[in-house]
C-alpha positions in Angstrom: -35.5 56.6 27.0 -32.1 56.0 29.0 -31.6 52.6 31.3 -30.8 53.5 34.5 -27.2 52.2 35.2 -27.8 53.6 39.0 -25.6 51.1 40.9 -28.4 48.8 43.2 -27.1 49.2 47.0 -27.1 45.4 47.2 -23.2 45.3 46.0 -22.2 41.4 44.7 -18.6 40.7 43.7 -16.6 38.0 42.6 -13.2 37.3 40.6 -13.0 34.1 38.5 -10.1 32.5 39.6 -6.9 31.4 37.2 -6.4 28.5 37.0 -9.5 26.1 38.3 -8.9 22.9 39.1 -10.2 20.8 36.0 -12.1 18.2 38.3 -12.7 19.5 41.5 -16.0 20.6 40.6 -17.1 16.9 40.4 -16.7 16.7 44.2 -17.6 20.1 45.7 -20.8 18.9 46.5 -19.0 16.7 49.2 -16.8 19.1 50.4 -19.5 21.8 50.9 -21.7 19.3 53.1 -20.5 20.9 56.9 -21.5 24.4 55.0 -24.9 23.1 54.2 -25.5 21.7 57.7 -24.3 25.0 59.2 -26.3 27.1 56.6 -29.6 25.5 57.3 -29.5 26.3 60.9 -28.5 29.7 59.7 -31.1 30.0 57.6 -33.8 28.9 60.1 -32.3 31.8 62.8 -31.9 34.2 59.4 -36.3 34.0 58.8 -36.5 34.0 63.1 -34.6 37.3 63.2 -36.4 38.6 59.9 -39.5 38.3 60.9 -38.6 40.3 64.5 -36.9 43.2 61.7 -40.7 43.2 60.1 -42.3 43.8 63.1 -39.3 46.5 64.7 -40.0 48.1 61.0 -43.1 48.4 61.2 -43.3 50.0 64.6 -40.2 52.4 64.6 -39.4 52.4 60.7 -35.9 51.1 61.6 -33.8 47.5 61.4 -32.0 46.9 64.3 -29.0 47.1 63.2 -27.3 43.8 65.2 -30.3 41.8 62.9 -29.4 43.8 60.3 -25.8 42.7 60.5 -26.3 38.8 61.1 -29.0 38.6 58.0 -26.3 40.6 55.6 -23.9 38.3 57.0 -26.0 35.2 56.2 -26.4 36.3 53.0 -22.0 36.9 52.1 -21.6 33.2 53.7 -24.3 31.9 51.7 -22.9 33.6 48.8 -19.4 32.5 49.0 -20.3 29.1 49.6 -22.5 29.4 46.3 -19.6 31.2 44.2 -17.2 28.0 45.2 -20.2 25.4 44.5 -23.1 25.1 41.6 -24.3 28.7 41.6 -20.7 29.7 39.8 -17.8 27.7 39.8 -15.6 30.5 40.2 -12.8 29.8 43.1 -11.7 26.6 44.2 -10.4 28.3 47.3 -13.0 26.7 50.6 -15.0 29.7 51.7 -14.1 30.6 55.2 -16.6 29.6 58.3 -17.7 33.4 59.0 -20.4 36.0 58.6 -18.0 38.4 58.5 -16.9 40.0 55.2 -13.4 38.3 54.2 -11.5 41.4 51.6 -9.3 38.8 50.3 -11.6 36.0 49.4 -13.0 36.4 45.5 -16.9 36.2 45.9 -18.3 39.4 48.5 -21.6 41.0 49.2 -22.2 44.1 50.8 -25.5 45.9 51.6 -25.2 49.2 53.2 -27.4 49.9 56.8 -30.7 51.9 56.2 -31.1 54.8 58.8 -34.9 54.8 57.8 -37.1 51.8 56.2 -40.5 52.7 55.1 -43.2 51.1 57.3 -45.6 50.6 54.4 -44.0 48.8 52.2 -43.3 46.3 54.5 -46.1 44.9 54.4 -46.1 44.1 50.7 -42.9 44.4 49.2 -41.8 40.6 50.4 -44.3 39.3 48.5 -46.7 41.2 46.3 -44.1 43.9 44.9 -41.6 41.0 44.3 -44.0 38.6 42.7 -42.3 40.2 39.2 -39.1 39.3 40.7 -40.4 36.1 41.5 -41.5 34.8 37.7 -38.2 35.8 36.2 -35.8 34.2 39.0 -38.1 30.9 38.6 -36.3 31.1 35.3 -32.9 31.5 36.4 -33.0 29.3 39.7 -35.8 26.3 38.5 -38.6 27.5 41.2 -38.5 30.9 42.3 -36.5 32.7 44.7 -33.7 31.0 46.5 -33.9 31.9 50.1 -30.9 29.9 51.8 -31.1 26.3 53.0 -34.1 25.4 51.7 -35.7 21.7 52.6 -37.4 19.4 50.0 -40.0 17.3 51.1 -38.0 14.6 52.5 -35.9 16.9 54.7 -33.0 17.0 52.8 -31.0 20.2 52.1 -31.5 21.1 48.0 -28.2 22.9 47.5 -29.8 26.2 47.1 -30.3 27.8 43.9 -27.4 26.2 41.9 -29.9 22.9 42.1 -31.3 23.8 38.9 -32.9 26.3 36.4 -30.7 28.2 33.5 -28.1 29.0 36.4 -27.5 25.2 37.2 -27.9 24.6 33.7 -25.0 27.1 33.1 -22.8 26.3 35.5 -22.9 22.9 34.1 -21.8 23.4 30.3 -19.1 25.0 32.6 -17.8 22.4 34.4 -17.7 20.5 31.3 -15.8 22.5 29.2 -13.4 22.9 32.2 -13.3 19.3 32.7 -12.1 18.8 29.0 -10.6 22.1 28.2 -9.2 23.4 31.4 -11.1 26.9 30.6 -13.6 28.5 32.1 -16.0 30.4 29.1 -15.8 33.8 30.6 -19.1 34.1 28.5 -21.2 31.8 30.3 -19.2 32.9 33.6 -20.2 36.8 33.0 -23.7 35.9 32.5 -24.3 33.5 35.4 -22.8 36.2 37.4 -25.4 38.6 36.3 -28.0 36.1 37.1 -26.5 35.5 40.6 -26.2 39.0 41.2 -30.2 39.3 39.9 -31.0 36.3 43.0 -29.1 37.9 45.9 -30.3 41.5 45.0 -34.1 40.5 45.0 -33.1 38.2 48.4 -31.8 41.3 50.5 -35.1 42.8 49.3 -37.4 40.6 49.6 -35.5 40.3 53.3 -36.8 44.0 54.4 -32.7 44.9 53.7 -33.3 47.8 51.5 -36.7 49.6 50.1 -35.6 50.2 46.6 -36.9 48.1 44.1 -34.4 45.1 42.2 -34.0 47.0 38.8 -34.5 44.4 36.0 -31.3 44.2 34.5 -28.2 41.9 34.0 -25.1 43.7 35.4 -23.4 41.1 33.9 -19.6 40.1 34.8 -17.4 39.9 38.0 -17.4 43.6 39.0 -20.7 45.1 40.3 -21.7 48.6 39.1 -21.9 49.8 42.7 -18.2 48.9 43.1 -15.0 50.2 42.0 -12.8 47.0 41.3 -9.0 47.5 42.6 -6.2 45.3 41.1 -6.9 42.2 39.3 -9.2 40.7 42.0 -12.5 42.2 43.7 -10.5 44.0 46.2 -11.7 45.6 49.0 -15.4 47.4 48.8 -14.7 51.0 49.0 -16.9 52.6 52.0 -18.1 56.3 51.1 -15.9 59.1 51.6 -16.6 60.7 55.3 -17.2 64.7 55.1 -13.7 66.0 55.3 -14.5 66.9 59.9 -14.8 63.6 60.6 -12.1 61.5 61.5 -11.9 57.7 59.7 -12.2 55.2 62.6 -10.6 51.7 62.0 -12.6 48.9 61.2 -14.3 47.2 64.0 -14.0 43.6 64.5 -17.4 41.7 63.9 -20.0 41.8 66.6 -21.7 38.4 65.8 -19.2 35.9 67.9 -19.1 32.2 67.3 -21.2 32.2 70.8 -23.4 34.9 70.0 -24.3 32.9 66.5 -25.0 29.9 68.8 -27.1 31.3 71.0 -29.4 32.8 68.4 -29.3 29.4 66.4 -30.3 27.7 69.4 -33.0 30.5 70.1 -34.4 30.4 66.4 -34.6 26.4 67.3 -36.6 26.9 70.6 -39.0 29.4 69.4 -39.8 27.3 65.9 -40.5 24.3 68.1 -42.5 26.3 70.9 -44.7 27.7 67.8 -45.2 24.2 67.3 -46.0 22.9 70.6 -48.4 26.4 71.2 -49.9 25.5 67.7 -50.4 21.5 68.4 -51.6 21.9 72.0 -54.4 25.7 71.0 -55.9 22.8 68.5 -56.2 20.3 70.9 -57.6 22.6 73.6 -60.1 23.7 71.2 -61.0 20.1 70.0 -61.6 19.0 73.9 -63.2 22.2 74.6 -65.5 22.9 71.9 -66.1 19.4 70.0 -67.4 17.2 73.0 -70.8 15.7 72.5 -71.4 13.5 75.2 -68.2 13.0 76.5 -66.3 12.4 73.1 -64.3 14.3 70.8 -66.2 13.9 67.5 -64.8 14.7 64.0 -66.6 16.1 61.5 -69.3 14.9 58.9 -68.0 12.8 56.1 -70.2 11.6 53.1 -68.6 8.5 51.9 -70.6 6.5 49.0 -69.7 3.0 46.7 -71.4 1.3 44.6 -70.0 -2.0 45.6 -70.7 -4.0 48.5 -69.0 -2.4 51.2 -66.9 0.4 53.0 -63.9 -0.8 54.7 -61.4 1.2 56.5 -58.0 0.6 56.3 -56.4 -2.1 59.2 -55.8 -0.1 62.7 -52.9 -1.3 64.5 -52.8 -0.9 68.8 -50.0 -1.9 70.6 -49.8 -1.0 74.1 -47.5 -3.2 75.1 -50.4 -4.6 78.0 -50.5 -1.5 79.4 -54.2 -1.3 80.1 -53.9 2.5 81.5 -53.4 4.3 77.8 -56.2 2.4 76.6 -58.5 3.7 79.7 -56.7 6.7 80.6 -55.4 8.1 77.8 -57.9 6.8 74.6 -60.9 5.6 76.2 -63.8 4.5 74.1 -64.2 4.4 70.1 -67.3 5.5 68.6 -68.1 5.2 65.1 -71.7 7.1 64.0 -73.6 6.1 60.5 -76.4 7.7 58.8 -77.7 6.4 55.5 -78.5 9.3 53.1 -81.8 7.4 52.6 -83.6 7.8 55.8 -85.4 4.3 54.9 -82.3 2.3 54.4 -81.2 -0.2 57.2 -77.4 0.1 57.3 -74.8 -1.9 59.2 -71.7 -0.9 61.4 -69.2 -3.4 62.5 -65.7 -3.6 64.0 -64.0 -6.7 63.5 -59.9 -8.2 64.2 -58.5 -7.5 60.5 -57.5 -10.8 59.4 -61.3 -12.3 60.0 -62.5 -9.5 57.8 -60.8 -9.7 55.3 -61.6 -13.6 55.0 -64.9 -12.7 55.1 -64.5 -10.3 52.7 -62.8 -12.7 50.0 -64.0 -12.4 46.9 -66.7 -9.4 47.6 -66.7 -6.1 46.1 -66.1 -3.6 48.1 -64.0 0.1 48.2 -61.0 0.1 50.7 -60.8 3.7 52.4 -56.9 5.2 53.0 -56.2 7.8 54.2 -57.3 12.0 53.9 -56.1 13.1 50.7 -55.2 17.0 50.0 -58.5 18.2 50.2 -59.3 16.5 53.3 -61.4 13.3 51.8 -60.4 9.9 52.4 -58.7 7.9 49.3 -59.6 4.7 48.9 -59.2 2.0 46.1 -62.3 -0.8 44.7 -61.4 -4.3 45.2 -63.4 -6.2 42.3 -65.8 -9.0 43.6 -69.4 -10.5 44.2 -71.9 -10.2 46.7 -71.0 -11.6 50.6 -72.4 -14.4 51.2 -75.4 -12.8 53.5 -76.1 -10.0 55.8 -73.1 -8.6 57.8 -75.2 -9.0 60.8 -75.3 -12.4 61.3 -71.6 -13.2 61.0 -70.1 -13.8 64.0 -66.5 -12.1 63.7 -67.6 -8.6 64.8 -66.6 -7.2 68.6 -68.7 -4.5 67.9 -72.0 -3.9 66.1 -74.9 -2.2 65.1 -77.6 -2.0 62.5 -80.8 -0.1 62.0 -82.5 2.3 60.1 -81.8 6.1 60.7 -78.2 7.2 62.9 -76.6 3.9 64.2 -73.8 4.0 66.9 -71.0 2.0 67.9 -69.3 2.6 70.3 -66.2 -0.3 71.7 -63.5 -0.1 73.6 -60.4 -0.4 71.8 -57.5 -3.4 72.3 -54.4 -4.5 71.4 -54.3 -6.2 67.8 -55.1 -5.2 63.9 -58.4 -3.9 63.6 -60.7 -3.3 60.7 -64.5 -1.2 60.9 -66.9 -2.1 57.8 -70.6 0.1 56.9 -72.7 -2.0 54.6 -76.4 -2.1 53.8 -78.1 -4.6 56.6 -79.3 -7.0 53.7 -76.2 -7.0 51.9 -77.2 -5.5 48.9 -74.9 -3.1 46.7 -74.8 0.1 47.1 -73.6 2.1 50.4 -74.4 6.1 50.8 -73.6 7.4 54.7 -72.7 10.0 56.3 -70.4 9.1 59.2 -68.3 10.5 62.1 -65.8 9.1 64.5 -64.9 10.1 68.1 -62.4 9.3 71.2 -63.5 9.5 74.9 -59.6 10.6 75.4 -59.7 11.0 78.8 -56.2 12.6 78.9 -56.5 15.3 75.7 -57.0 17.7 78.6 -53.4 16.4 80.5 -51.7 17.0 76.9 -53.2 20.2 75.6 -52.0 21.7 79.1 -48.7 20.1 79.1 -47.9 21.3 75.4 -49.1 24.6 76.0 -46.9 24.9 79.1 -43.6 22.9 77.5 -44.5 25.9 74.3 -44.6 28.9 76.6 -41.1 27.6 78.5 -39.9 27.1 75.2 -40.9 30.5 73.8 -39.5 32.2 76.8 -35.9 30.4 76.8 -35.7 31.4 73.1 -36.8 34.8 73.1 -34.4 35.5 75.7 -31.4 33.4 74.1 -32.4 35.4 70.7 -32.2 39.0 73.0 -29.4 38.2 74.7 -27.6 37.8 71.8 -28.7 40.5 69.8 -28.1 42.9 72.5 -24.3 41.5 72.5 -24.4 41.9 69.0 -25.6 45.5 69.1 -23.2 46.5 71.7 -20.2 45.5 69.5 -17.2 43.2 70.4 -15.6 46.2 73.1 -18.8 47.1 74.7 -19.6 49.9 72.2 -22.3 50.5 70.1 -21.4 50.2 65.9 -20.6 53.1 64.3 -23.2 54.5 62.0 -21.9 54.6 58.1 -21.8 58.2 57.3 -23.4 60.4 54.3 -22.9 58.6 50.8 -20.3 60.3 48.9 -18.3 59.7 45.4 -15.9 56.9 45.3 -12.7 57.8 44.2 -11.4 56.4 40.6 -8.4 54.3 41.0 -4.8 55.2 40.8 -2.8 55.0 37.4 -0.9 51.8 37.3 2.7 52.3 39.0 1.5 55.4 40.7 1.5 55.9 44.4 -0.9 55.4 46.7 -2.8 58.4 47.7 -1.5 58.5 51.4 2.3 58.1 50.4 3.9 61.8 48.6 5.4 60.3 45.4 9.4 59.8 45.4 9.4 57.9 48.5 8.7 54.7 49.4 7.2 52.4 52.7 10.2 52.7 53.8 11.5 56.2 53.8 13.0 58.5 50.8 13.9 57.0 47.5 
């Protein structure tokens, strides 16, 4: 069976530049840091205006094309910044600050506009039909599919998909033969570039650009299939031949502005933190709506057991700077509810200022609850000890108490200060099984839940119409008009015999006039 050579409309070029600098490599990562900052905000406006193209593609089977042009345009900065850093090594030249395509600059990208996208296979070819994709690129990039400016969990741009995998690997042996030999292997470059190429063609997919499926192949080397290469470098990506009635207009200047880029950056921002704000303040409008019982907002059931002495939370901290109103008019009253399991079983309940009980605590076993782990549980570590030295109830450190058989409640006031809640058994025995809740008064959760909704909505509404205005801009073009439509696909010419002339100049004469 023959393997399709079909070139992939996703069209990724580069030319490996002669001769690289034999250390410069050592400090791109510096020298790239204003594209990183400028490519994560880019990135955050890129998924924005993708997710609008979903929806505009599912209703009317087409990408808009002024979202169409900033996410292709994304995509060729991103790429040049990636060919002159980790993903390649190829140029030491500083790729330019544009989404526009630069023809004289040795790593391009082109992805031709679709008149029509299918409006079924956006729903599934993001992630379903690319999860193939997905297994082999975790290969070449060291964790799937790079997608831009990516943040690890401290919040730190990760350098995209040069950052590891065989790609960073690659690129690596690279810089150190250059660094000793002052050679590039055109070996390892050819194949990193077919990797590359591999990642930015399943991207633009994966991004709604195109519905034909990645083919699973290496087009290895500089020169993409779907290009004709001119000269020694890339040269410029040769547009389809227009039928022979229509006349060749000039090449528009881009539509996407340094202010039109802004404002949809800005946009992106407002409408990511309104989907916060609408998230944050719908939860807590459902909390004080629908989880009041008696006036507080409970939590839910937690079974919490220890075969040690006691349960102990972890220390509380309250600061309110003597500002009595947020404890009474924002907080409001604590509750803490126990149950023991065993209906029989007298258990105790007690608040208590931090440092007095954890002296009374000295040398008891007991397990020390932390925080809510992944799957929602609390964490906790056992402290080795003895018994205390008798029941909990008849110390005298607690502000707060109860104790009883069946559900117990406590319910205190908070204050400033370190504070520390503890369930035993009334007798002091070992051995604590409860089921226990907690609950705020929070006399101003309604105040907030109306004043994030409301903040969210203003938000939502600047952004949306930041994002519009510039996309309709962007869609008029840089003179007012609408972008030309590309026109049919048709063969690309070969190129010309070296020496010959071009094809718009009779031979025998020069720019100039008659030889």
């Amino acid at each position: 069976m023959t393997e399709d050579r079909t070139p992939y409309p996703v069209r990724v070029d580069a030319a490996l530049d002669a001769p690289l600098s034999r250390w410069l490599w050592l400090v791109k990562w510096f020298l790239l840091i204003p594209h990183y900052v400028v490519l994560a905000f880019l990135w955050l406006a890129f998924t924005v205006l993708t997710v609008v193209a979903w929806v505009a593609i599912l209703v009317t089977g087409r990408y808009p094309r002024a979202l169409f042009d900033f996410d292709v345009g994304v995509l060729r900065w991103s790429w040049r910044v990636h060919y002159y850093g980790y993903a390649a090594l190829g140029t030491d030249r500083y790729p330019p600050f544009t989404l526009a395509d630069v023809p004289d600059y040795p790593a391009r990208l082109d992805v031709p506009y679709p008149e029509r996208l299918s409006r079924g296979l956006v729903l599934v070819k993001s992630w379903l039909l690319a999860i193939p994709h997905w297994l082999v690129l975790a290969v070449f990039v060291g964790g799937g599919l790079w997608f831009g400016a990516s943040a690890a969990d401290d919040g730190a741009w990760d350098g995209g998909w040069g950052a590891g995998g065989l790609v960073g690997l690659l690129v690596l042996v690279a810089g150190v033969v250059l660094l000793f030999t002052d050679r590039y292997p055109a070996p390892v470059y050819d194949f990193v570039m077919g990797m590359d190429r591999w990642v930015l063609r399943v991207a633009a997919y994966v991004a709604l650009m195109t519905d034909r499926y990645p083919p699973f192949r290496l087009d290895t080397g500089g020169a993409d299939p779907g290009t004709q290469p001119v000269g020694p470098g890339p040269g410029p990506l040769p547009q389809a031949a227009p039928p022979a009635a229509a006349p060749v207009a000039a090449p528009a200047r881009s539509s996407w502005t340094a202010g039109r880029v802004v404002a949809v950056v800005v946009g992106a921002l407002l409408l990511v933190t309104s989907t916060g704000l609408l998230v944050g303040g719908g939860s807590l409008a459902w909390a004080d709506t629908t989880q009041r019982e008696d006036g507080f907002v409970m939590t839910g059931r937690e079974d919490l057991s220890t075969a040690r002495y006691a349960l102990v939370s972890g220390s509380v901290t309250l600061d309110t700077a003597g500002d009595e109103w947020l404890i009474d008019d924002v907080l409001g009253r604590a509750q803490l509810e126990v149950t023991a399991a065993d209906p029989g079983t007298e258990v105790f309940v007690g608040v208590g200022r931090t440092s007095d009980v954890e002296g009374w605590l000295q040398g008891v076993g007991y397990r020390e609850l932390d925080d809510l782990g992944p799957t929602g549980e609390p964490r906790g570590r056992d402290v080795a000890g003895g018994a205390p030295a008798g029941p909990p109830g008849e110390q005298d450190l607690w502000v707060a108490q109860d104790e009883g058989t069946g559900t117990r409640t406590l319910t205190w006031r908070p204050a400033d200060g370190d504070w520390t809640a503890v369930v035993m058994r009334a007798d002091g025995a070992a051995g604590v099984d409860v089921v226990v809740r907690a609950g705020l008064t929070a006399p101003g959760l309604t105040w907030l839940w109306v004043g994030l909704l409301v903040t969210g909505a203003a938000l939502l509404l600047a952004g949306a119409l930041l994002v519009a205005l510039a996309v309709r801009g962007a869609h008029r073009g840089p003179t007012g008009a609408a972008p030309a439509q590309p026109g049919p696909p048709g063969p690309v010419a070969p190129p010309a015999p070296r020496g010959a002339p071009p094809a718009d100049r009779p031979a025998g004469t020069t720019p100039g006039g008659p030889r």
